[in-house]
N, C-alpha and C positions, 0 to 999 in steps of 0.2 A: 339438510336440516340445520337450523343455526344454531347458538351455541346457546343463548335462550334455552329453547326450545329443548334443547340437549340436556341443559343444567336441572331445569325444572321438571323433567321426567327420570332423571336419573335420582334426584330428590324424592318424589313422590314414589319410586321404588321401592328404596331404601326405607322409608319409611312404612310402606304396605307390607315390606317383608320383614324388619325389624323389630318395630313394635309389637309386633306377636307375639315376635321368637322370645323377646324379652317378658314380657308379660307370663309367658310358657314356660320360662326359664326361673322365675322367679319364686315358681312355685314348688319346684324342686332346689333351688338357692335356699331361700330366706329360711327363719325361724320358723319352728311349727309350735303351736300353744294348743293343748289339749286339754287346757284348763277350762274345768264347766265354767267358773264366776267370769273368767275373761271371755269367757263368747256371749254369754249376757246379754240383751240387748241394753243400752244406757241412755238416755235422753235428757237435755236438760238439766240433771242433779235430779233426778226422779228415776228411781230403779224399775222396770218395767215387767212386772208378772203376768202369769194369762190370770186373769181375772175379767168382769163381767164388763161388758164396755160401757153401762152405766154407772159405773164407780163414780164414788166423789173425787174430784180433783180439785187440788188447790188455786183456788183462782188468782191466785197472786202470782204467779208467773206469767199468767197474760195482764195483770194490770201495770206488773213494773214494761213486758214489752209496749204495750201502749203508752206508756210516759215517756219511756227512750225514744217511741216512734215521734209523739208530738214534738218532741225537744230536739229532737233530730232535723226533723224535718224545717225546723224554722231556721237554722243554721243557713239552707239554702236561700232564704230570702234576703238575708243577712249580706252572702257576697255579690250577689249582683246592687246593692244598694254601695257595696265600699267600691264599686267598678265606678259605679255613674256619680259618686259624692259631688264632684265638684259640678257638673250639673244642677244637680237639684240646690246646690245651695243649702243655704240657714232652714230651710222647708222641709228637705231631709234630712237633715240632723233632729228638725224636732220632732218627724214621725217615728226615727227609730229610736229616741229617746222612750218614746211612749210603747212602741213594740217591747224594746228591751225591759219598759216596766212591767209590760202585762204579763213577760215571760216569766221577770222577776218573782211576781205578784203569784205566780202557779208554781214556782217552784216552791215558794214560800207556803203556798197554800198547800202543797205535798208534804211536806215537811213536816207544818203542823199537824195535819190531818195522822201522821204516822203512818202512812201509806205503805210505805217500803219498811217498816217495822215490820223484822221472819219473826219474832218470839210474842 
């Protein structure tokens, strides 16, 4: 057998037999909390009871996610245009002038609109 072969079953052992014991162990180690409010479940900043699954919920937690996603997500267009800059030339600088305004231009338009205003 070679020594590969040796190392990387002797790894994968250790690790089948470990990781258990530890996980196993952990649960007789660690801290025990037998606090009702701490086993709770929490989500979000939204405390979560059994109540009726057509409950009202606040829709502004999925409007701020969807702003971070779109704002997020342009960020990726952003570094492959500063990779290939000197490529594209004066051509690319003046599309992402115009990108960077339109981002401008929704972020401002957020802003105004009070979107992200909780009160």
């Amino acid at each position: 057998m070679s020594g590969s072969l040796l190392l990387a079953s002797s790894m994968i052992l250790v690790l089948v037999i470990a990781l258990p014991a530890l996980f196993h162990l952990t649960r007789y180690i660690g801290a025990k909390s037998d606090n009702v409010r701490k086993n709770e479940p929490y989500e979000g900043g939204v405390r979560l009871t059994h109540k009726d699954a057509f409950d009202v919920f606040n829709v502004k937690f999925f409007i701020v996610g969807i702003i971070f996603l779109i704002f997020d997500v342009e960020v990726l267009f952003i570094f492959p245009w500063a990779l290939n800059l000197r490529e594209l030339g004066f051509f690319g600088i003046a599309e992402m002038v115009v990108f960077v305004g339109l981002l401008v231009g929704g972020l401002i338009y957020v802003y105004k609109s009070r979107i992200l205003r909780w009160i």
